[in-house]
N, C-alpha and C positions, 0 to 999 in steps of 0.2 A: 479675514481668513488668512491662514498663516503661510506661507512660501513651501509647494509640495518640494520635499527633501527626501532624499533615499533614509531606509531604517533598514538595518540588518543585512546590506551589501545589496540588495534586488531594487532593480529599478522599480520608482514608482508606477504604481498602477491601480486600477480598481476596486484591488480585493486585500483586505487586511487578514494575515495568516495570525491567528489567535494560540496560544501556549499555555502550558500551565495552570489548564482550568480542574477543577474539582472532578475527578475520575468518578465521585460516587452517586454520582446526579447523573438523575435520570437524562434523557436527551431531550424530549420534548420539553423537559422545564428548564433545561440550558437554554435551547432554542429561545424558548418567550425572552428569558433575562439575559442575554444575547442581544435580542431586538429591543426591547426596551433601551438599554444602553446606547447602543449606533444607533438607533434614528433618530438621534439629536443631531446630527451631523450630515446629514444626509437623506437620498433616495435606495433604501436596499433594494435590490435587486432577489436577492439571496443568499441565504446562509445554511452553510453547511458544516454541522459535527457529525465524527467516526464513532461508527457502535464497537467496529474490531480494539481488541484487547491492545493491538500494535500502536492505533491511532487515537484509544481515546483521551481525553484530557487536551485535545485538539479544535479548533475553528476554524473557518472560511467564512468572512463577511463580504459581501460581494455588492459595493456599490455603482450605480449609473456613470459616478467620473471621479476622476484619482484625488479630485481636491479635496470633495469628502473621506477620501479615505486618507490622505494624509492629514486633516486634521483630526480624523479619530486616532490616529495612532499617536499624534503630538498631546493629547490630552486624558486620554486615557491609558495609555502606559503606565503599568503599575500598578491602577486601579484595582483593589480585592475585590474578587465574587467570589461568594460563597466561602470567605475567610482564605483566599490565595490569590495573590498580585499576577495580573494579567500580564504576558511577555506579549509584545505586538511588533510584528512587520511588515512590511510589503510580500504578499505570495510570491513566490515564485517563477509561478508561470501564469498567464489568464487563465480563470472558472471557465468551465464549460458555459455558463449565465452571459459571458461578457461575450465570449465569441459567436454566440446564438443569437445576440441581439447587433454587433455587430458587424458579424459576416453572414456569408448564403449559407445554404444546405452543405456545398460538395466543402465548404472550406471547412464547418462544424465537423462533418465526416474524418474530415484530414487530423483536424485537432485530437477527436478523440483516436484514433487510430495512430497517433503519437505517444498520448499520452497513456494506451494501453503497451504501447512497446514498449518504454521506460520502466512502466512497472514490471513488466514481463521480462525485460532484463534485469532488472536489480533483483527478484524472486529467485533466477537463475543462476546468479551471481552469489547471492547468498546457501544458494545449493552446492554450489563447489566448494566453496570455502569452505562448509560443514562437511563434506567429503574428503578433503584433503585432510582435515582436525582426525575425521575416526580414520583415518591413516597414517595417520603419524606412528612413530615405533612406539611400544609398549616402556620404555626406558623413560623417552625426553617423554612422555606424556605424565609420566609418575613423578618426572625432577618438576615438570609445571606444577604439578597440583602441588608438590611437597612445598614449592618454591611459594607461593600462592596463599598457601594456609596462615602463615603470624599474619600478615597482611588483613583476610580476611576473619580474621577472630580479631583483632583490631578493630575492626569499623564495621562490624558483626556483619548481617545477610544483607547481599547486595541483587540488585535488578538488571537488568539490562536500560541501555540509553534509552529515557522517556519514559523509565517509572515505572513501566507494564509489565508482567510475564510473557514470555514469550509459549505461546502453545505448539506444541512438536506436530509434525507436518500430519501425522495420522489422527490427528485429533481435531482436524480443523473443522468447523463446522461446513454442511454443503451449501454448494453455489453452482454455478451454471460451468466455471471452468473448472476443468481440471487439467494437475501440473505433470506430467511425465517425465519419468526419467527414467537414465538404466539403457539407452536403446543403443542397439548395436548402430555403429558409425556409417553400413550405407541401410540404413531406415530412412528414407523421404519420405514427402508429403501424400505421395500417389501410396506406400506402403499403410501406411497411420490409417487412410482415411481409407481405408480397404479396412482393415479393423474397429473402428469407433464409427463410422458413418453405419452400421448396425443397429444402432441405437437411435430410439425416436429423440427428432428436432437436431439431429447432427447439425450444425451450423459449419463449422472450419477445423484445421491443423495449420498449425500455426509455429514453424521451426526458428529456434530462437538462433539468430545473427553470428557466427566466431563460436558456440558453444556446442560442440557435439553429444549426442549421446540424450538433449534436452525437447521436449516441444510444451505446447500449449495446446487443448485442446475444447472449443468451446462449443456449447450446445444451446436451443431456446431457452430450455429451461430446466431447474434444478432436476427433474421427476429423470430427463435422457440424462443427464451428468451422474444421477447414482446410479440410474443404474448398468451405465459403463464402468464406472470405477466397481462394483460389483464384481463385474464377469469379466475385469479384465488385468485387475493385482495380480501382479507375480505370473504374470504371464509367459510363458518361455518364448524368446525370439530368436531370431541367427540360428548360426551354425552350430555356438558354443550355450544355446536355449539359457541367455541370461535374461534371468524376473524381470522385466516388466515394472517399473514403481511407478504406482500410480494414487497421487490426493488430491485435495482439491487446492483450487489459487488462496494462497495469502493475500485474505483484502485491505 
């Protein structure tokens, strides 16, 4: 068995972060030929591929102890599925799989309740920055594109990082969260959930950290989440009755 070594700067650990896999394959048949491949090296625990547009072409192999997983990454690096050479690293951060089997209940709690903030900041994070772009003057945004265009008729139509289309935030499909924004600066949590706790299965609000103006708002299930974002787009608030934006979570 080979000596576990870091790959890709993330310390070793149980779960092999997979890259580069064929977008046009289904998931469940990713999944089987996923497995078939890593369980030569190991006990899976679990594996997980992303249906969203943002993450598919992606994996999570999730074994029992890191040595199987650094030797799947030492041997199959590179390996074609489905006619494209697999990229492999060390995850990131532990699977939900790995902390479930190795901690209690309140600490699983903890993890996920991390790992939904991170996301739920960088979602937000990515909403300013798009806010700031349609703010820019009408001049530099015209010198960008004009500046922009030999470049891309040179190396014809390009994507965004990770191959996918990006889908615009009113077009995302439903989920149980939805992402608000737009909201006058003194909106809290007791204001939010005075308006969305109307709705059946209200679960929380959920104010994201340093970013005003942003929340998170989650329900049990998709059937309360539509139909809050329903009744409640462009909704006028404050003093100066600014809309209301309201979609769902980028997953």
């Amino acid at each position: 068995m080979a000596a576990v070594q870091q790959s890709g700067g993330n310390p070793p650990n149980n779960t092999v972060y997979v890259r580069n896999l064929a977008e046009e394959i289904k998931i469940d048949q990713m999944v089987e030929a996923l497995r078939e491949i890593f369980c030569e090296y190991g006990t899976i625990v679990d594996i997980v591929a992303k249906k969203s547009l943002k993450r598919k072409g992606q994996a999570f192999i999730v074994y029992d102890d890191p040595a199987s997983a650094a030797q799947a990454i030492e041997d199959v690096q590179g390996f074609e599925l489905f006619d494209k050479p697999m990229t492999l690293e060390y995850a990131r951060t532990k699977s939900d799989a790995t902390v479930k089997r190795e901690g209690n209940d309140e600490e699983f709690e903890a993890h996920k309740r991390r790992r939904l903030a991170e996301k739920e900041r960088k979602q937000a994070q990515e909403a300013q920055e798009a806010q700031k772009n349609l703010k820019r003057p009408a001049g530099a945004a015209a010198a960008a594109t004009a500046a922009a265009e030999p470049a891309a008729k040179a190396k014809g139509p390009t994507k965004p990082a990770g191959g996918a289309a990006v889908v615009p935030a009113e077009y995302l499909p439903p989920n149980k969260i939805l992402f608000v924004q737009n909201l006058p600066d003194d909106y809290d949590v007791d204001a939010l959930t005075a308006i969305f706790s109307r709705f059946s299965g209200f679960k929380e609000v959920r104010l994201v950290p340093g970013r005003k103006g942003l929340a998170f708002v989650e329900y049990d299930a998709e059937q309360g989440a539509i139909s809050a974002k329903e009744s409640t787009s462009n909704m006028p608030l404050g003093d100066e009755s600014k809309p209301m934006k309201v979609t769902y979570q980028r997953q």
